[in-house]
VMD Tcl script that builds the backbone (N, CA, C; Angstrom):
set m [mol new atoms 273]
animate dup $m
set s [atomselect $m all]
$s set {name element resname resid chain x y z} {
  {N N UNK 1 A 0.852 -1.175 0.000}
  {CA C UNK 1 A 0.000 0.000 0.000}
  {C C UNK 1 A 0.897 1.236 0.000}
  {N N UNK 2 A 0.366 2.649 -0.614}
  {CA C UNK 2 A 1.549 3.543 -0.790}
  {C C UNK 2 A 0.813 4.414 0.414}
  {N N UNK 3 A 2.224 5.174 0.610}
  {CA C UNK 3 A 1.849 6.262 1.631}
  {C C UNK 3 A 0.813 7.056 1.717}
  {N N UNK 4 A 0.607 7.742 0.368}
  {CA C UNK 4 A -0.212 8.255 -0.219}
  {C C UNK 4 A -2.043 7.819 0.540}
  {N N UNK 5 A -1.868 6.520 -0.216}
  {CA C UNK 5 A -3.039 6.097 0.722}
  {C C UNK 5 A -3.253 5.830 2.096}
  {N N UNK 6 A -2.444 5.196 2.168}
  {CA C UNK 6 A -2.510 5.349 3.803}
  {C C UNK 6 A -2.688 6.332 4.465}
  {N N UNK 7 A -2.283 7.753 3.965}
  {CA C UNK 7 A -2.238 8.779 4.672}
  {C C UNK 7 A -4.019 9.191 4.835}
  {N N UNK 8 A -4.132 8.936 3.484}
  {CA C UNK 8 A -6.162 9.271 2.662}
  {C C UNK 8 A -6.678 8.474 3.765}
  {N N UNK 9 A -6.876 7.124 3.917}
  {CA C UNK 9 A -7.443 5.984 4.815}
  {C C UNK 9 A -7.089 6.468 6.715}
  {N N UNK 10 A -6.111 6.590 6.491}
  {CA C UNK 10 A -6.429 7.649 8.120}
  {C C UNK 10 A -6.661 8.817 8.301}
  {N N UNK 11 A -6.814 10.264 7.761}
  {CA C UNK 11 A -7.577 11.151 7.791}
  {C C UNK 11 A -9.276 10.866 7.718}
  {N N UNK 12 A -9.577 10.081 6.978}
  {CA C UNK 12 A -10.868 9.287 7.011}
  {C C UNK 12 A -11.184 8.942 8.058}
  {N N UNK 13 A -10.192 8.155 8.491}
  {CA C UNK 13 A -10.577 7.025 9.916}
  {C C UNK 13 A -10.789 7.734 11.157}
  {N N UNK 14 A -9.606 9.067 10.876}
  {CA C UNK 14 A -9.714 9.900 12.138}
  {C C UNK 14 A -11.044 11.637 11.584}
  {N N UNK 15 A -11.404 11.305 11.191}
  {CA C UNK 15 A -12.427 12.018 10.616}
  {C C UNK 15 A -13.930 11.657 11.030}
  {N N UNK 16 A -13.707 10.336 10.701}
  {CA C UNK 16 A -15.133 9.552 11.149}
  {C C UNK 16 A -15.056 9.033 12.575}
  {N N UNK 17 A -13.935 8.814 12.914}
  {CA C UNK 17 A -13.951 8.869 14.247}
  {C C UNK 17 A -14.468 10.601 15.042}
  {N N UNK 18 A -14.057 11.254 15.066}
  {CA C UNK 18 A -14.404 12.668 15.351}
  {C C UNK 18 A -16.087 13.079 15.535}
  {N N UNK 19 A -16.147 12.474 13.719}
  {CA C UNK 19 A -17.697 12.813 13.879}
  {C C UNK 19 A -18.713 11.690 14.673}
  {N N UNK 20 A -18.059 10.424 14.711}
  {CA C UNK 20 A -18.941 9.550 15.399}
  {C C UNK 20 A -18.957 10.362 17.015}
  {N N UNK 21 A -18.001 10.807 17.877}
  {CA C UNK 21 A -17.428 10.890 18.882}
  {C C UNK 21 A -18.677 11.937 19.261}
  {N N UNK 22 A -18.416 12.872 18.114}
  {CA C UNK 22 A -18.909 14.335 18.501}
  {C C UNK 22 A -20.935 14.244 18.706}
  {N N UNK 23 A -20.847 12.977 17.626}
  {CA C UNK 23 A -22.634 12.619 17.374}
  {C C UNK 23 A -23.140 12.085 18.760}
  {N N UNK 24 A -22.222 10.820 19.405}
  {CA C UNK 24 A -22.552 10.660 20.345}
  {C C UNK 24 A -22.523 11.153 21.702}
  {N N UNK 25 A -21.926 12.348 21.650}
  {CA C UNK 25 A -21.568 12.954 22.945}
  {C C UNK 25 A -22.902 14.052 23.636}
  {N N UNK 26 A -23.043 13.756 24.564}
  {CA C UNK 26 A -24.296 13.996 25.627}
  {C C UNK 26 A -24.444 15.865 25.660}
  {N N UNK 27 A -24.451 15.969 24.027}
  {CA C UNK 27 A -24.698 17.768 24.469}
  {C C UNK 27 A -25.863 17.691 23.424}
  {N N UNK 28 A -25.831 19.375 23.157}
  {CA C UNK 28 A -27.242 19.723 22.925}
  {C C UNK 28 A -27.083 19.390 21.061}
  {N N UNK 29 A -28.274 19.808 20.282}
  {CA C UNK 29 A -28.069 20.063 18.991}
  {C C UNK 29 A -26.942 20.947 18.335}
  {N N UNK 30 A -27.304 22.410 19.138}
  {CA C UNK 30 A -26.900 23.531 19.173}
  {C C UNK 30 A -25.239 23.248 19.412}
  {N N UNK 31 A -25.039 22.491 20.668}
  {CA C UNK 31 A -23.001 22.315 20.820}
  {C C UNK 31 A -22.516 21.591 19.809}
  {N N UNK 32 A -23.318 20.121 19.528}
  {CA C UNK 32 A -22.498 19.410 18.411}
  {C C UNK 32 A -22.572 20.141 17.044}
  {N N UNK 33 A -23.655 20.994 16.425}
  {CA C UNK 33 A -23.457 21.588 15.527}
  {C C UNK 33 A -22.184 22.450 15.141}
  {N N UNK 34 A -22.128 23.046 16.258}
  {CA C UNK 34 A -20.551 24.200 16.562}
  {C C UNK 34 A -19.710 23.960 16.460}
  {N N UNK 35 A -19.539 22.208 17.828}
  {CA C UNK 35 A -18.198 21.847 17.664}
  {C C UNK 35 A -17.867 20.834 16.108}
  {N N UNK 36 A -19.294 20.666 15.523}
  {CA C UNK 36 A -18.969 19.670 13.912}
  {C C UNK 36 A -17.842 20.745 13.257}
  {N N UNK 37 A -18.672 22.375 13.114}
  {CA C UNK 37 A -18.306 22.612 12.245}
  {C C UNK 37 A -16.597 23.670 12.665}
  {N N UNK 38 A -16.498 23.702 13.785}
  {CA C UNK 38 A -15.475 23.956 14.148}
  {C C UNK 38 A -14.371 22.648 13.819}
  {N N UNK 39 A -14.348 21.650 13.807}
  {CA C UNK 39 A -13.953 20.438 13.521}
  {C C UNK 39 A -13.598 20.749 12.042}
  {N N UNK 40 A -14.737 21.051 11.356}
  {CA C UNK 40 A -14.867 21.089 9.968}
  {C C UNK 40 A -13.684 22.174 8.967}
  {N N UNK 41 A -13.866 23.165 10.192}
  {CA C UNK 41 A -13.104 24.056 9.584}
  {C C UNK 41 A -11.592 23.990 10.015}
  {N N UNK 42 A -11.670 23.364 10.651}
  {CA C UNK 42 A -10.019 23.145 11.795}
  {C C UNK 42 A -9.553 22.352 10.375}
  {N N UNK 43 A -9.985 21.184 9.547}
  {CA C UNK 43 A -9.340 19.896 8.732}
  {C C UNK 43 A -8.891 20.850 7.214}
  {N N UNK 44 A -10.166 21.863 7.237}
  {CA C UNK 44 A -9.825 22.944 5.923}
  {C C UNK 44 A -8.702 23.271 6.129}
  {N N UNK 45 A -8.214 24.077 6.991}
  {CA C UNK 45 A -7.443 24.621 7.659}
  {C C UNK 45 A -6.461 23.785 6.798}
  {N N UNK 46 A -6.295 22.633 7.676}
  {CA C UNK 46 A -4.993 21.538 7.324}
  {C C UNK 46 A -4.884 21.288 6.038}
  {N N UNK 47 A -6.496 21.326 5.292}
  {CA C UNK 47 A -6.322 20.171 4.116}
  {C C UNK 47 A -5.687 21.601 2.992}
  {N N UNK 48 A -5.793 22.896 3.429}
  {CA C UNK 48 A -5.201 24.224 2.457}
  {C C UNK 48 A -3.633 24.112 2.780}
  {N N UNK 49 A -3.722 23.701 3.999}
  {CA C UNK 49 A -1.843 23.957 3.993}
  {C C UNK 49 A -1.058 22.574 3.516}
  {N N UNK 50 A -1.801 21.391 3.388}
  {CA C UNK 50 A -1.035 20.526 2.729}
  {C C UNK 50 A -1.214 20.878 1.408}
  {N N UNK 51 A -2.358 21.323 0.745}
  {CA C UNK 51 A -2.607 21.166 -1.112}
  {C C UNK 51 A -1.381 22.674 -1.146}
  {N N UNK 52 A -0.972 23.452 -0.055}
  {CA C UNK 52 A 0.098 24.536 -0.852}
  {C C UNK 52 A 1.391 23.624 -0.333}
  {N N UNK 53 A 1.457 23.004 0.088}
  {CA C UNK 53 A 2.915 21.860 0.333}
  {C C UNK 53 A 3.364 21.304 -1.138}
  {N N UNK 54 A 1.766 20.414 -1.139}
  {CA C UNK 54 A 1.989 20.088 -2.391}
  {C C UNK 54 A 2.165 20.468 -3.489}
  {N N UNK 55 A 1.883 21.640 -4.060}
  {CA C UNK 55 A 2.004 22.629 -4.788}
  {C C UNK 55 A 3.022 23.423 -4.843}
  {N N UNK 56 A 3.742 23.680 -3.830}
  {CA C UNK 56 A 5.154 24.306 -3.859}
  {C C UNK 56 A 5.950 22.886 -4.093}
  {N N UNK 57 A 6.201 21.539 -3.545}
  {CA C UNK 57 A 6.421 20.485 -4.130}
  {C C UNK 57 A 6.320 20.653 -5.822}
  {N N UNK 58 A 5.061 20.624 -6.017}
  {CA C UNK 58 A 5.216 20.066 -7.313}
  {C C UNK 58 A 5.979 21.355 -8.362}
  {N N UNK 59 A 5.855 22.611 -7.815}
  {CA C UNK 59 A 6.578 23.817 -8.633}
  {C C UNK 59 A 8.159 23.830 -8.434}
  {N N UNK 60 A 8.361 23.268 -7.601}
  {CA C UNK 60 A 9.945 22.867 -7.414}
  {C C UNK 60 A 9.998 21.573 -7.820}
  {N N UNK 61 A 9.630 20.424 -8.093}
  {CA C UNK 61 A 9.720 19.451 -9.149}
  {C C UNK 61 A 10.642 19.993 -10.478}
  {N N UNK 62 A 9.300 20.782 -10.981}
  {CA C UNK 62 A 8.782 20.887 -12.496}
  {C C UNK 62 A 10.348 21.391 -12.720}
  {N N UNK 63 A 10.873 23.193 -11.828}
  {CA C UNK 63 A 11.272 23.883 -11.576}
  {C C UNK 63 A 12.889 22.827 -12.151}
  {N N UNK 64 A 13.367 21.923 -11.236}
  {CA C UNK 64 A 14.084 21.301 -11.573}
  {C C UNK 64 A 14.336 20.524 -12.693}
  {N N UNK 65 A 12.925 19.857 -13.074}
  {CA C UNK 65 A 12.967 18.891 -14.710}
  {C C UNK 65 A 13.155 19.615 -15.563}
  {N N UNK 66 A 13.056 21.218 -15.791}
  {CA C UNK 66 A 13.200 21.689 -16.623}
  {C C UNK 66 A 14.652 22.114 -16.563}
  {N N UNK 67 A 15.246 22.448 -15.587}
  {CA C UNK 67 A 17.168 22.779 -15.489}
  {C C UNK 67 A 17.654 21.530 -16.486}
  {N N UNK 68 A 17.175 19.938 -15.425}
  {CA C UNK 68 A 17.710 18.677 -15.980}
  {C C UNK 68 A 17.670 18.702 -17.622}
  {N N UNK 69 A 16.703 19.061 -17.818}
  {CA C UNK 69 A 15.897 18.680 -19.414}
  {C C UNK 69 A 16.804 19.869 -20.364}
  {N N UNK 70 A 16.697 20.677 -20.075}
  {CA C UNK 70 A 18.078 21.922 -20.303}
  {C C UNK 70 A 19.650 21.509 -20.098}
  {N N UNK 71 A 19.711 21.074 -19.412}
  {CA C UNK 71 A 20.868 20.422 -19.270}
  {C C UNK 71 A 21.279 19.035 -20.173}
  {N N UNK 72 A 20.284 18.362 -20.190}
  {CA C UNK 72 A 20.466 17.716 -21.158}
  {C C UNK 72 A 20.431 18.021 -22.759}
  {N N UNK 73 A 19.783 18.920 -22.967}
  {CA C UNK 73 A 19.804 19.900 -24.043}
  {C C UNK 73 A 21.201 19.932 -24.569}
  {N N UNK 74 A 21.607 20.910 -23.923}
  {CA C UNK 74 A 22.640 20.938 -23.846}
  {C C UNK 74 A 23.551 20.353 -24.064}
  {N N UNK 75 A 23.949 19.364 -23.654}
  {CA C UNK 75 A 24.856 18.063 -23.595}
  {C C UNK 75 A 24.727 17.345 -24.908}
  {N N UNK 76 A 23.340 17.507 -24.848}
  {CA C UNK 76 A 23.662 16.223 -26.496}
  {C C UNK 76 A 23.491 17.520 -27.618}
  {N N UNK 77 A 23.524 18.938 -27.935}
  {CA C UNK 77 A 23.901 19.787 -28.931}
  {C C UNK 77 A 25.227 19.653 -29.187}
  {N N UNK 78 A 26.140 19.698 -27.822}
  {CA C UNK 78 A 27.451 19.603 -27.662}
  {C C UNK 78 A 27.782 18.659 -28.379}
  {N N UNK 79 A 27.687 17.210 -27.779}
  {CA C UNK 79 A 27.796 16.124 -28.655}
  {C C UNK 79 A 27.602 16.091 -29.959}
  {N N UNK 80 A 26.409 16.958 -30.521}
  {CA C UNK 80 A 26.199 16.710 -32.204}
  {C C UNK 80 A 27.122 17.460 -32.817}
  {N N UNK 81 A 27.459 18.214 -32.235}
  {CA C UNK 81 A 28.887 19.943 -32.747}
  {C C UNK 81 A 29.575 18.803 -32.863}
  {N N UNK 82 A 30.476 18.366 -32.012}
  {CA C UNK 82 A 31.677 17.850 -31.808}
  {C C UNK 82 A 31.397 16.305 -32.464}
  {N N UNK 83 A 30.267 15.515 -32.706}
  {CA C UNK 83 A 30.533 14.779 -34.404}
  {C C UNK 83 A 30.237 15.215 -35.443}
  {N N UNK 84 A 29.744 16.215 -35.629}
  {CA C UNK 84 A 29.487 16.917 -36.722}
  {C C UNK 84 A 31.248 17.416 -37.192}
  {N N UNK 85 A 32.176 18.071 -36.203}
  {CA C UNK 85 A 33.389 18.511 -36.490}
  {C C UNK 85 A 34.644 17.308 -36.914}
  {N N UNK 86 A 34.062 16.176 -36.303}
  {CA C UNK 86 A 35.416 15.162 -36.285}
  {C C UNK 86 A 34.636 14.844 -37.771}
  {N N UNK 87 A 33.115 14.721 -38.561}
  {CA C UNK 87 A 32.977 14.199 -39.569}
  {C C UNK 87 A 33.848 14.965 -40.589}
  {N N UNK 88 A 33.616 16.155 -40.567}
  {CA C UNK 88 A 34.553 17.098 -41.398}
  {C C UNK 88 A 35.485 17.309 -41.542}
  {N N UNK 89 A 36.489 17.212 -40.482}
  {CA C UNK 89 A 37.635 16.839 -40.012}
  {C C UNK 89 A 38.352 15.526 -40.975}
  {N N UNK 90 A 37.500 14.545 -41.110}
  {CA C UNK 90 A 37.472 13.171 -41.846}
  {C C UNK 90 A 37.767 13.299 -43.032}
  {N N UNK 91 A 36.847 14.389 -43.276}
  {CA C UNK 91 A 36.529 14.457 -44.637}
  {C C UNK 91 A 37.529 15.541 -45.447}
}
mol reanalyze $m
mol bondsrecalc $m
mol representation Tube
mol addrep $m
């Protein structure tokens, strides 16, 4: 199983745990409503600062494949100069 999921499958687990907790707990309509959505907004909270994790992740990825991919560019132009010169050279 990848991390990935695992991570999905326990935010769930501890999610539904929360809300089971909060459903059964001996207060009024009015408290569990509050504390749901205080709950609710507490996970936003989290779930905005991981999707900009991930997102600065993935812009520093890209950020890099494109140096590599440039770099490799690079490298094999070099290479075609320098048989292109020994062909002539030959010749």
């Amino acid at each position: 199983m990848s991390k990935g999921k695992f991570a999905v499958g326990a935010i769930i687990g501890a999610v539904a745990g929360i809300v089971a907790g909060l459903l059964t707990a001996p207060k009024s309509g009015k408290d569990t409503r509050a504390d749901l959505k205080a709950k609710a907004d507490e996970f936003k909270k989290d779930a905005m600062k991981r999707a900009d994790s991930v997102k600065e992740y993935a812009e520093d990825t890209a950020d890099e494949t494109k140096e590599k991919a440039k770099d490799i560019q690079e490298r094999t132009r070099r290479a075609v100069d320098a048989f292109k010169n020994e062909e002539a050279k030959e010749k």
